[in-house]
One Martini backbone bead per residue (centre of mass of N, CA, C, O) as a GRO file, in nm:
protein
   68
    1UNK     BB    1   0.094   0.041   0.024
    2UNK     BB    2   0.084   0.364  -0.027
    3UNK     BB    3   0.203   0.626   0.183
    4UNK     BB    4   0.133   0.825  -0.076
    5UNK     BB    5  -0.152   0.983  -0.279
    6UNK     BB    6  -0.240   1.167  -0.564
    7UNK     BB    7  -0.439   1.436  -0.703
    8UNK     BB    8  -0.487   1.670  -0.974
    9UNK     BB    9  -0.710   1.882  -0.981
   10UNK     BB   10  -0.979   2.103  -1.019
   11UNK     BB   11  -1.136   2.305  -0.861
   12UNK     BB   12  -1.411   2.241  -0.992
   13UNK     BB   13  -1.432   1.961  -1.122
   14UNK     BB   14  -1.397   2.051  -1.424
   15UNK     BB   15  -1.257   1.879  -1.613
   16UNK     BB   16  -0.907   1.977  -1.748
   17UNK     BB   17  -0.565   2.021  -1.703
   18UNK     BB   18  -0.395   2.230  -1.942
   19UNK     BB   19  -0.108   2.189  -2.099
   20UNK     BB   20   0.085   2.406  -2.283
   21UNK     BB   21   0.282   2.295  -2.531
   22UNK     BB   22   0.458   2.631  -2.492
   23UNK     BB   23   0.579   2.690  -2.220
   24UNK     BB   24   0.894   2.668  -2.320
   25UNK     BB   25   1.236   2.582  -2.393
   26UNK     BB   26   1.128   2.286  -2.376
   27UNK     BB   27   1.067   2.024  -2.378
   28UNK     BB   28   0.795   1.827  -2.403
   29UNK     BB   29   0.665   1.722  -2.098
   30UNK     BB   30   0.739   1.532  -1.841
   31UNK     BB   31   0.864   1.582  -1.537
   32UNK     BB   32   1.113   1.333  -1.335
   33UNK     BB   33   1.195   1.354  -0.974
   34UNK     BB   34   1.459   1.231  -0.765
   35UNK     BB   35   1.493   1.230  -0.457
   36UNK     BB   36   1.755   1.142  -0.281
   37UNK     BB   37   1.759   0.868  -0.234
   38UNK     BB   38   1.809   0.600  -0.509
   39UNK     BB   39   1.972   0.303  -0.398
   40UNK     BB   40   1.691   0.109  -0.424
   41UNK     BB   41   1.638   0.170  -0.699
   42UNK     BB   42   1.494   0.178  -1.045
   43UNK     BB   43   1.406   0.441  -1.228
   44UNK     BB   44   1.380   0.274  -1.531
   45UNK     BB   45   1.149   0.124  -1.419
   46UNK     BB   46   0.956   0.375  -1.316
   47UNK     BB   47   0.943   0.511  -1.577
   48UNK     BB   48   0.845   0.248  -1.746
   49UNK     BB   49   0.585   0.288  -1.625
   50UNK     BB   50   0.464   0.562  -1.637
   51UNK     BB   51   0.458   0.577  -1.979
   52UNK     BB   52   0.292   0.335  -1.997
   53UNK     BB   53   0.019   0.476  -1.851
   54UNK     BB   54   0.045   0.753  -2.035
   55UNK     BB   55  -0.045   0.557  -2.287
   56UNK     BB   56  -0.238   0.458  -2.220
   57UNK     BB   57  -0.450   0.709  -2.103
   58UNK     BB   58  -0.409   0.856  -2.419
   59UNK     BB   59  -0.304   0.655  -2.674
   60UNK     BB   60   0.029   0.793  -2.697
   61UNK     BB   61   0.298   0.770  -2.782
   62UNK     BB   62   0.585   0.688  -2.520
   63UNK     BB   63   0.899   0.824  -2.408
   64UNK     BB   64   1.242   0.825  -2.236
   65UNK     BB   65   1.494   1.048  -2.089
   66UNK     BB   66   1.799   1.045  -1.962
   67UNK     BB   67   1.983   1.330  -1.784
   68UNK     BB   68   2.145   1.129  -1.544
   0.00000   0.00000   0.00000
């Protein structure tokens, strides 16, 4: 059982939060950062998970890119 679980969504409860393509000079994309120790994870193995999901749920053919 995870020990925090989060959902993110409008405060007026109706749609969708939508992110604009063009919002910075970053590539487009989630960015997921892991904070403090994760010698005990394996984080490639964790966003191939995560980008799976984001593919299931949107439709769209998803891949991840390790910046360091």
């Amino acid at each position: 059982m995870p020990e925090a679980e989060y959902l993110i969504r409008p405060s007026s409860h109706e749609g969708w939060l939508v992110i604009p393509a063009r919002f910075s000079l970053e590539d487009p994309g989630w960015e997921v950062i892991f904070d403090g120790d994760i010698s005990h994870l394996n984080p490639d193995e964790i966003i191939t998970q995560i980008a799976h999901q984001i593919q299931e749920a949107t439709g769209i053919a998803a891949e991840w890119l390790r910046y360091t």
